[in-house]
Wavefront OBJ file of the C-alpha trace (Angstrom):
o trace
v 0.000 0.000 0.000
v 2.818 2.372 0.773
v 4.235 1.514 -1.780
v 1.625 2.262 -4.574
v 1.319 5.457 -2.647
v 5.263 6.279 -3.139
v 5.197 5.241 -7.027
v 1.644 7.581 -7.514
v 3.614 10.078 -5.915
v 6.573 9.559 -8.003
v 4.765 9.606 -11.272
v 2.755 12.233 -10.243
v 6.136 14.609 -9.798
v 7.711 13.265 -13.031
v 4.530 13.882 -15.033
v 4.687 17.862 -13.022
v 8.360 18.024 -14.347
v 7.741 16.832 -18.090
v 4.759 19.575 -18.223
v 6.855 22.071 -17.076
v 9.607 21.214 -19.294
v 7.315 20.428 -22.189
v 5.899 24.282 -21.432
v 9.091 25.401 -21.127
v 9.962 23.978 -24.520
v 7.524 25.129 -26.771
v 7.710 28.607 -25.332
v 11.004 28.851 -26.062
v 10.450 27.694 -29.445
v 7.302 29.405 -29.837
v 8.977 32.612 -31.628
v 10.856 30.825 -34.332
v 7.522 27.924 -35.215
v 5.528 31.831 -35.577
v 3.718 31.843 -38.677
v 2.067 35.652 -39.205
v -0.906 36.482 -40.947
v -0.706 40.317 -42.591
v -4.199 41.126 -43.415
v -3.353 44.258 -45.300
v -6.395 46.282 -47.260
v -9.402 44.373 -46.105
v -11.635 45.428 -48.973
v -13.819 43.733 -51.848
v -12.321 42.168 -54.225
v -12.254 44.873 -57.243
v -10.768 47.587 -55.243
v -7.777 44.792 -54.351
v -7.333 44.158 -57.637
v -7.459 47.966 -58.388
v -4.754 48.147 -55.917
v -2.779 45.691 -57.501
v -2.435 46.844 -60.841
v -1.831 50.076 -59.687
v 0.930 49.682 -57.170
v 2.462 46.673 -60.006
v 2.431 49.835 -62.427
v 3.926 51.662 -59.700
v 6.831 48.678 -58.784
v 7.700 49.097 -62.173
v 8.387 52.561 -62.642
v 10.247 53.092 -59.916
v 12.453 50.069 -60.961
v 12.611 51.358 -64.246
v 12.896 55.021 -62.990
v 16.109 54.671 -60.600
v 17.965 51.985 -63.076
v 18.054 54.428 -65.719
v 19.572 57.177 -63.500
v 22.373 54.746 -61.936
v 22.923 54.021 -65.381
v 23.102 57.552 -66.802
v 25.165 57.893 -64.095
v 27.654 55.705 -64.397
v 28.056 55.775 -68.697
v 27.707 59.653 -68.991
v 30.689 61.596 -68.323
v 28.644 64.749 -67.991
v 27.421 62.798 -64.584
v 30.536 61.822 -63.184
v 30.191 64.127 -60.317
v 30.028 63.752 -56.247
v 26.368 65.166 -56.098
v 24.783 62.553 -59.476
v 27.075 59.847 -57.345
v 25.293 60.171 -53.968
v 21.359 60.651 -56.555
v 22.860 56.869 -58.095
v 23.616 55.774 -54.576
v 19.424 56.492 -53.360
v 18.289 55.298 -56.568
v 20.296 51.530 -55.218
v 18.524 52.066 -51.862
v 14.872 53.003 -53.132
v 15.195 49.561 -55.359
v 16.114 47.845 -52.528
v 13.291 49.523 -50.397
v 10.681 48.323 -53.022
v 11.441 45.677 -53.680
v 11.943 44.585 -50.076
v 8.195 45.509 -49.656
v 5.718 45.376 -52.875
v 6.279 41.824 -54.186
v 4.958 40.359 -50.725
v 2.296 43.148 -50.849
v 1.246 41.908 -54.349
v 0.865 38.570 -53.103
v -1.071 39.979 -50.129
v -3.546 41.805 -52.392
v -4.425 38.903 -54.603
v -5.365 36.237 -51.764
v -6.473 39.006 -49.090
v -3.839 38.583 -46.899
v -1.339 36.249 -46.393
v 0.908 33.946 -44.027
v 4.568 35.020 -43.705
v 6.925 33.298 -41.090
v 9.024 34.602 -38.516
v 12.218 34.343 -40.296
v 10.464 36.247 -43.620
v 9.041 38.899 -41.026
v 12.357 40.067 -39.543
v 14.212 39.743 -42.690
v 11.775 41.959 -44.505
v 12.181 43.995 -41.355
v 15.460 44.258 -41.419
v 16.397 45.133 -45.068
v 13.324 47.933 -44.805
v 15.081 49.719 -41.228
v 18.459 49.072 -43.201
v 17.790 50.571 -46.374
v 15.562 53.900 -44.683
v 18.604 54.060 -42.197
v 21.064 54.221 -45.429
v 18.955 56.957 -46.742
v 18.637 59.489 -43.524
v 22.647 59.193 -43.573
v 22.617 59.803 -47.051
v 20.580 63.179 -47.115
v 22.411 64.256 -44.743
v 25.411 63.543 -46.437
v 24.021 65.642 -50.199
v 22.983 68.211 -48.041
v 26.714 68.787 -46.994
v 27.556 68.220 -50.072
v 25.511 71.065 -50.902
v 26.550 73.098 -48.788
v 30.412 73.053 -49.749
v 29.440 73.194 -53.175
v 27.605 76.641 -52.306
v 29.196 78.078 -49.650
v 32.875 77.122 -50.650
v 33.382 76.456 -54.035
v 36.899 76.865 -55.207
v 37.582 73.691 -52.719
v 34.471 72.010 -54.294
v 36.847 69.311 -55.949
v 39.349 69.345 -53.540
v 36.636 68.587 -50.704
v 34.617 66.396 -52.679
v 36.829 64.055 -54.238
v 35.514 60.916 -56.190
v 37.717 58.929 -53.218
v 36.285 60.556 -50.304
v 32.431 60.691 -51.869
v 32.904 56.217 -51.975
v 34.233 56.433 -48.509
v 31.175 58.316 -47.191
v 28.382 56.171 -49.187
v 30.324 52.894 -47.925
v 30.264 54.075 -44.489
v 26.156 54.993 -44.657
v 25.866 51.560 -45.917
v 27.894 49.893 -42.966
v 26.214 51.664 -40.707
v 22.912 51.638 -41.676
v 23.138 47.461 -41.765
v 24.696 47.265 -38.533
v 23.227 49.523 -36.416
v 19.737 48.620 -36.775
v 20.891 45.142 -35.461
v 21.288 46.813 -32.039
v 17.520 46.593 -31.970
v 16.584 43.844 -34.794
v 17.971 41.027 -32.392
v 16.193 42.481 -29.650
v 13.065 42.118 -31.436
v 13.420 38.853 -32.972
v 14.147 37.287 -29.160
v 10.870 38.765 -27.971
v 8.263 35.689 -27.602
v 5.218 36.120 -30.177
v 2.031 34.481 -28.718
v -0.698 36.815 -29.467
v -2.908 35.975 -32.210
v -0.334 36.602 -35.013
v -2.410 38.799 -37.387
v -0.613 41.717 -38.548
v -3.131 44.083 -39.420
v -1.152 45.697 -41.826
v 1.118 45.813 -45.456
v 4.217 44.547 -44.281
v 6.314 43.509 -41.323
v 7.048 46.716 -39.329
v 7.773 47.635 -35.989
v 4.363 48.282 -34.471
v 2.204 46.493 -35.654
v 5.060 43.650 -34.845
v 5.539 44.679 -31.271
v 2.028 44.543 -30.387
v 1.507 40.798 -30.906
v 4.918 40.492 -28.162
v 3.896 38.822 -25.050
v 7.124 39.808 -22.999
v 8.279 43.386 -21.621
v 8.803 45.296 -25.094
v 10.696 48.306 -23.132
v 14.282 47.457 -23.869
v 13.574 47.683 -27.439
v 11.858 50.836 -27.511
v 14.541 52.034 -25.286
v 17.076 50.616 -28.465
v 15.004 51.995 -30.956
v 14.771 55.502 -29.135
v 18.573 55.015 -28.473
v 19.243 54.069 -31.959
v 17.004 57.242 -33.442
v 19.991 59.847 -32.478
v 22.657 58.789 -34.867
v 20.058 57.451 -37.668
v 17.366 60.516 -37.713
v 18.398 63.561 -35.911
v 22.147 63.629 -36.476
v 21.829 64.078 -39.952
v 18.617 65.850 -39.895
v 20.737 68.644 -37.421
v 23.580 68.530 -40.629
v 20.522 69.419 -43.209
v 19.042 72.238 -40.939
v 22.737 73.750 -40.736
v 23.935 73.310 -44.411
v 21.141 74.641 -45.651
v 20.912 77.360 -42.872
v 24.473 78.472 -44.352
v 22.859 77.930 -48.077
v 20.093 80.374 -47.551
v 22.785 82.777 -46.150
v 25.008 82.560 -49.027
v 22.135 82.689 -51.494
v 21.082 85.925 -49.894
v 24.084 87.355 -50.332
v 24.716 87.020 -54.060
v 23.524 90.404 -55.597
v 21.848 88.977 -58.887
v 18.543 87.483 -59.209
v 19.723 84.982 -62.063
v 22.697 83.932 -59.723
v 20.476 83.492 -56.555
v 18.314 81.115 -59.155
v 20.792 79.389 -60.517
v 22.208 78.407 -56.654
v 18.649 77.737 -55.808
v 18.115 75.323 -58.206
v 21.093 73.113 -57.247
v 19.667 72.043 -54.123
v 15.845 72.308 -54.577
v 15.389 69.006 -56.013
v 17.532 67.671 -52.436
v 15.359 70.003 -50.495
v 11.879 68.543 -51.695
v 13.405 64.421 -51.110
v 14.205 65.801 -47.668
v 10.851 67.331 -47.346
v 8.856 64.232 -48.523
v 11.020 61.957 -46.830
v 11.061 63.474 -42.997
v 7.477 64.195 -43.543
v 6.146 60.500 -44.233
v 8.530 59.564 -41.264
v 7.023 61.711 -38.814
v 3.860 60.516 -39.413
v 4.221 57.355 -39.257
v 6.612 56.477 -36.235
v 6.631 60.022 -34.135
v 3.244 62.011 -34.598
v 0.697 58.676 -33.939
v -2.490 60.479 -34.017
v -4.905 58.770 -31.185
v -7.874 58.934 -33.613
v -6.274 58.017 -37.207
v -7.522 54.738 -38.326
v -5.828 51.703 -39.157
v -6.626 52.379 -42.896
v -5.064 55.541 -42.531
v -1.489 54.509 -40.883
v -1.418 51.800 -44.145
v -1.411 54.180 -46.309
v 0.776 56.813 -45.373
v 3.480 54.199 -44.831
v 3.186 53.602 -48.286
v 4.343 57.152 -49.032
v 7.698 55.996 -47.920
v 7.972 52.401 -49.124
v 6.248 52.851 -52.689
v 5.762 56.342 -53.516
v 9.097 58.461 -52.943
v 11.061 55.587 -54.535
v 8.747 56.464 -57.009
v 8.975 60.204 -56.893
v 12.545 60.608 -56.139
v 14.022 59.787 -59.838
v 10.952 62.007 -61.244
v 12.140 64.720 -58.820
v 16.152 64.924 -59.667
v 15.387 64.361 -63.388
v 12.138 66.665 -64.114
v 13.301 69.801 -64.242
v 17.351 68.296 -64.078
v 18.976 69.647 -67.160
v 22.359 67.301 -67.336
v 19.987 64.365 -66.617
v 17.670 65.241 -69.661
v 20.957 66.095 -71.781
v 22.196 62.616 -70.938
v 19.226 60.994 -71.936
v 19.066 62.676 -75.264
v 22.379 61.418 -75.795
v 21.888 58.015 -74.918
v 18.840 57.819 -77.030
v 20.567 59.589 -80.178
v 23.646 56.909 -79.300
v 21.320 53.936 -80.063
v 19.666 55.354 -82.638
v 21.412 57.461 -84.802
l 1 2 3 4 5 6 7 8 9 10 11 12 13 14 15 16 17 18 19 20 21 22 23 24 25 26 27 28 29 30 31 32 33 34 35 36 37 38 39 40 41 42 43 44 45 46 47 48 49 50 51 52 53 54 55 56 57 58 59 60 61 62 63 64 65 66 67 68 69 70 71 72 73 74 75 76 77 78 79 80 81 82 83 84 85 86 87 88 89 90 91 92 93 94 95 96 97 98 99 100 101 102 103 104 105 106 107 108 109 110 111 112 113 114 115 116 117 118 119 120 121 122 123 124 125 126 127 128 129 130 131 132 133 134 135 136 137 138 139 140 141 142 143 144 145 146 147 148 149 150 151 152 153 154 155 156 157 158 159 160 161 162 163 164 165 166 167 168 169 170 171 172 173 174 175 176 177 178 179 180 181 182 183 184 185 186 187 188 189 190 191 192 193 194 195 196 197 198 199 200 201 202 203 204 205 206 207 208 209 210 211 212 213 214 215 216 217 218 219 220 221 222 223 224 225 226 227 228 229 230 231 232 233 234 235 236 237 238 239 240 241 242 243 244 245 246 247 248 249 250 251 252 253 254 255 256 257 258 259 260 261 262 263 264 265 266 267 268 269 270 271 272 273 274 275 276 277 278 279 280 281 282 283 284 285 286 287 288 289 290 291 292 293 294 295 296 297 298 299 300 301 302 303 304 305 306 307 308 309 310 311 312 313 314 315 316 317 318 319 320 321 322 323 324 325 326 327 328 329 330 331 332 333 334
């Protein structure tokens, strides 16, 4: 009798230990088995299908768009200058920001929403913070740029060599891919047990964060940490370079010289504009009463649209870039 007493006992402890290590098990394992389900626009079917033709039109121009200007860039010698360098440089990183995002989006549309696992999530993630990071150095970097080629330019070509222009793109793409780690592992160790829908277009920090079961404030306190050196370092070089532009502007006595400086940097100025704008809304000014539907699509102002408008920008009213493409086409076929 004791004896069947001690064994119950006995099984009764190893059958508490297994559940507890079973538990123990698949939580741990819980984040990397997460399957998500992005619901994205959850309208009838002809306005989805709208939407998919129209952002596939879209995907396409903005491919097309930025591959011609890296490639005016790099076969016209007209273009072989630091400021048509750092324009080929953001035409690489709005490709990359595009394409990181649409062709999942695309998918999304067709089959109203879609499963994406955990792995896919960060990754996508990832290269979107990477790329966006790349392109707040870069601005900041044109607008200096800028600025010496304004404000001081008998040193323009000392200043901005050809060397030192590679060195400075090569170290905003280093450091946008690593320092957005800092906060990327963070996130992808946080356990995921909510009811995995992602009611949005994509994978992005919010929307992610919310489905995290565990104590989320170390990564905000990253991503907070992180926003210094990504978003208001070089936003504090753009409001001083082109604090010291306006000055020197105002100084030159002619109206067609004033113009003429002007136009150099407008084309920078309105990127900057469009760019810090749709970033402000999305991730610092969270209106309490904007909808869901609302937050979707103004973060596809800066996944989809300035890739889109940012070639359209530099080469509207660009005079070397429509020289160069008369060129090219007389080259091919004359």
């Amino acid at each position: 009798m004791i004896n069947n007493q001690v064994k119950k006992k006995k099984c009764i402890v190893c059958l508490t230990i297994a559940t507890q290590f079973l538990s123990y098990t698949q939580e741990n394992n819980l984040t990397t088995d997460t399957e998500f389900f992005i619901s994205g626009f959850q309208v009838n079917q002809s306005i989805r299908i709208s939407l998919f033709c129209f952002l596939l039109v879209v995907y396409y121009g903005t491919i097309c768009g930025n591959l011609l200007i890296i490639t005016l860039v790099s076969t016209s010698k007209n273009l072989h200058t630091p400021m048509y360098f750092f324009i080929s440089q953001l035409s690489i990183s709005d490709i990359l920001v595009i394409t990181d995002i649409v062709p999942k989006m695309l998918h999304i549309l067709l089959n109203n929403g879609a499963t994406i696992t955990f792995i896919e999530c960060i990754t996508q993630f990832y290269f979107l913070c990477a790329t966006e990071t790349f392109e707040c150095l870069l601005l900041g970097v044109m607008s200096y740029d800028r600025y010496v080629a304004i404000c001081n330019p008998l040193r323009y070509t000392s200043i901005m060599s050809i060397g030192y222009c590679v060195k400075l793109a090569l170290i905003c793409w280093l450091f946008g891919f690593s320092i957005v780690l800092i906060y990327m592992i963070t996130t992808a160790k946080q356990n995921y047990c909510g009811p995995n829908i992602i009611d949005h277009l994509f994978c992005d920090i919010i929307p992610l964060l919310e489905l995290a079961c565990s104590d989320t404030f170390i990564v905000h306190l990253e991503i907070y940490l992180t926003c210094i050196p990504i978003v208001f370092i070089p936003a504090t070089i753009i409001v001083i370079s082109y604090t010291y532009i306006v000055l020197a502007i105002l100084k030159i006595s002619s109206s067609t010289g004033r113009q003429k400086a002007f136009s150099t940097c407008s084309s920078h100025l309105v990127v900057v504009t469009i760019f810090y704008w749709t970033l402000l809304n999305v991730y610092i000014i969270r209106t309490k009463g904007r909808t869901l539907t609302m937050s979707k699509i103004l973060s596809l102002f800066y996944t989809v649209f300035t890739p889109l408008a940012n070639p359209i920008i530099y080469s509207l009213r660009n005079k070397d870039i429509i020289k160069a493409v008369k060129q090219t086409v007389y080259k091919y076929t004359a």
